[in-house]
N, C-alpha and C positions, 0 to 999 in steps of 0.2 A: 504493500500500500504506500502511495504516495502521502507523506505528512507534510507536505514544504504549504499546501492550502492552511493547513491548522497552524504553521509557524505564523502564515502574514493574520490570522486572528491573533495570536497570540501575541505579535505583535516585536516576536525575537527568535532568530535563527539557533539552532541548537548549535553547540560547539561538539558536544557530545552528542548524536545521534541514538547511540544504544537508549541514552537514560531515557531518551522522549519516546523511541520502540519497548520501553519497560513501563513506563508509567501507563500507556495503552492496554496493556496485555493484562489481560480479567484471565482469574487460573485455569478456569474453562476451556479457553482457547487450546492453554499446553495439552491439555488432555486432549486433544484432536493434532495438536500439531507439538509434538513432542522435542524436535529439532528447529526449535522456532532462533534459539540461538539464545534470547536475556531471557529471565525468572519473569513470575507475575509482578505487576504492580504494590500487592500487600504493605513491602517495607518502604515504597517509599509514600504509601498513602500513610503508612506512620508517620512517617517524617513531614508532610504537606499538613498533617492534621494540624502540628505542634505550629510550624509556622503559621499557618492561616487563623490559629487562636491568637499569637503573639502579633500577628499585623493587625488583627479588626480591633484587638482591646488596644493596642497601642491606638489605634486613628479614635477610639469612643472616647480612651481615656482625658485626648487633648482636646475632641470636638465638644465635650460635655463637661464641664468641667465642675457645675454643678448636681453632676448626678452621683449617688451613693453606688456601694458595691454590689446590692441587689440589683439596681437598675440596672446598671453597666450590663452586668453579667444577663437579665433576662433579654435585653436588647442585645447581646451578641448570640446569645443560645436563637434569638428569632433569626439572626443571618445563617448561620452553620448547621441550622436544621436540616436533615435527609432531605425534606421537600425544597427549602431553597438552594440550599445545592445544585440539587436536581433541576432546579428550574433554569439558576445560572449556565449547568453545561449542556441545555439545550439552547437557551436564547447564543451561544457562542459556537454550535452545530457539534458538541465533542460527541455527542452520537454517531455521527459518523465515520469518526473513528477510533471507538475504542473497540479491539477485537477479544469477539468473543465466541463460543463454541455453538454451534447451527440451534440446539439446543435455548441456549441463553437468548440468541439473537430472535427467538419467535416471542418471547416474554414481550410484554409491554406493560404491564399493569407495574405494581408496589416494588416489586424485586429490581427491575430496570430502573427505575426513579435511585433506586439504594445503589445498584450497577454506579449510576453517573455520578451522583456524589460522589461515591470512593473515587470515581477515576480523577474528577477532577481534585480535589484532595491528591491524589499521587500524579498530577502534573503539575501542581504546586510543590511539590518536592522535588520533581526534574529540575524545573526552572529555577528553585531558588540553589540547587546543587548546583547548577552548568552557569546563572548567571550573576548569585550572590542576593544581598538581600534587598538593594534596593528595585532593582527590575521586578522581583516579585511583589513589592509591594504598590508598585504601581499598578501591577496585572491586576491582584486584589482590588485594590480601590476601584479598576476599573469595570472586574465584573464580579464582581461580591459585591463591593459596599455600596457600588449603584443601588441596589435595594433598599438601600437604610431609610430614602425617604419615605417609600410605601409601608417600610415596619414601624415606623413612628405617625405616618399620619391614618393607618388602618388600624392601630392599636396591637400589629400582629406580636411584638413583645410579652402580650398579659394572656392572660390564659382565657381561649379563645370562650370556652363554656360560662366563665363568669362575666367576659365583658357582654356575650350575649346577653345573659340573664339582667344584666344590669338596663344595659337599651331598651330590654321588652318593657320589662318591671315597669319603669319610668314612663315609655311611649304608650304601653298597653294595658296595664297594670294584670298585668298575666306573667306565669313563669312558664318558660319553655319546659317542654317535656322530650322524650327522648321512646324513640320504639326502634325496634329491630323488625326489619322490614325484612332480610333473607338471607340466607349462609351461603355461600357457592365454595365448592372446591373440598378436596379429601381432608379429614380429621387434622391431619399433619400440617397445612398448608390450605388451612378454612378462611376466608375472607367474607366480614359481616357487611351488612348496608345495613345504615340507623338511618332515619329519618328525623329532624328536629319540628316538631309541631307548637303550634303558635294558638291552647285550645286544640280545634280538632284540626285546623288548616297545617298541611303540608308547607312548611316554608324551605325546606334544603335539605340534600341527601347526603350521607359521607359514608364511605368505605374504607375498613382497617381491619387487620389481624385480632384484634382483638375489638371490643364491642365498647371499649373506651377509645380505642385509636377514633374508629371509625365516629361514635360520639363529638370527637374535637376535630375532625373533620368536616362536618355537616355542620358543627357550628361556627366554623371556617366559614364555609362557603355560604351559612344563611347572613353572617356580618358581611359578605362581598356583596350580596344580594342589598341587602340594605345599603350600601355604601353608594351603590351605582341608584336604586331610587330617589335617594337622597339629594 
């Protein structure tokens, strides 16, 4: 595969080629392609993890100067979350190239979203390997902490079920309620759909592995609903 398209996103030539063919490669892949030549991505999405925590608190620490350590911390847990990740290394197209095994590559649902995050995470550790620390943290700023505006002015920092309850309360004097609407998939690998009801009206749907995932999902998406009426 050609990566030199993902270098002009990224927006820097690798000097080391292997690290950026490592940071690609989800384990899956070896196990198809045994003689791929570098190891999976894993260590260095350790490594990208550690940086990407040290670049966003460092840019919250100085942009915020009045916020405590709670704050800090839930407003960077909302950038480094699995879903914003995920969301980062599709709006930057790393789906198309991170290799994965025939298998993996038919997923699209929760596991693929968890897939991109890591990956990106361990091109974060390519790059700050091959070009030190301040190039990576410009990458960061550029596509991570672009987010930041939407997490503070969406509320998405606060836990998504209370600030619902809180909007309804106020707007409707009703408390959201919560049902499970259907299970798909084997015991092992079950995915719930809750529905968040406003009274008896359907306001938003969320799916999760567990039936609290999928609850603070659905309360995701009824605060976006609301956001765009608004």
């Amino acid at each position: 595969m050609d990566f030199s398209k993902l270098e002009e996103i990224i927006g820097h030539q690798f000097q080391n080629q292997k690290l950026l063919k490592e940071s690609l490669t989800h384990r899956s892949y070896l196990n198809e392609n045994p003689s791929w030549g570098v190891p999976h991505n894993e260590r260095l999405e350790f490594l990208g993890d550690a940086v990407l925590e040290l670049v966003v608190s460092e840019y919250l620490f100085k942009k915020y100067p009045d916020y405590n350590e709670g704050q800090l911390t839930s407003v960077r847990a909302a950038l480094v979350n699995y879903q914003m990740l995920g969301k980062s290394a599709k709006n930057m197209e790393l789906d198309k190239f991170v290799l994965l095994s025939r298998g993996e590559a038919k997923d699209t649902g929760k596991a693929r979203e968890v897939i991109l995050a890591n990956a990106i995470e361990s091109l974060i550790g390519a790059i700050y390997l091959d070009a030190g620390y301040s190039i990576i943290q410009s990458f960061i700023e550029k596509v991570i902490l672009s987010n930041l505006q939407d997490v503070i002015e969406n509320g998405l920092y606060r836990d998504p079920k209370s600030l619902l309850q809180e909007i309804i309360q106020e707007k409707l004097k009703i408390t959201p309620n919560y049902k499970v609407l259907g299970e798909i998939g084997p015991d092992h690998k079950k995915i719930f759909k809750v529905g968040v009801f406003f009274d008896d009206d359907l306001a938003a749907e969320g799916e999760g592995a567990s039936k609290q995932e999928a609850e603070v999902e659905a309360a995701k998406n009824a605060l976006k609903t609301l956001a765009t009426s608004d």
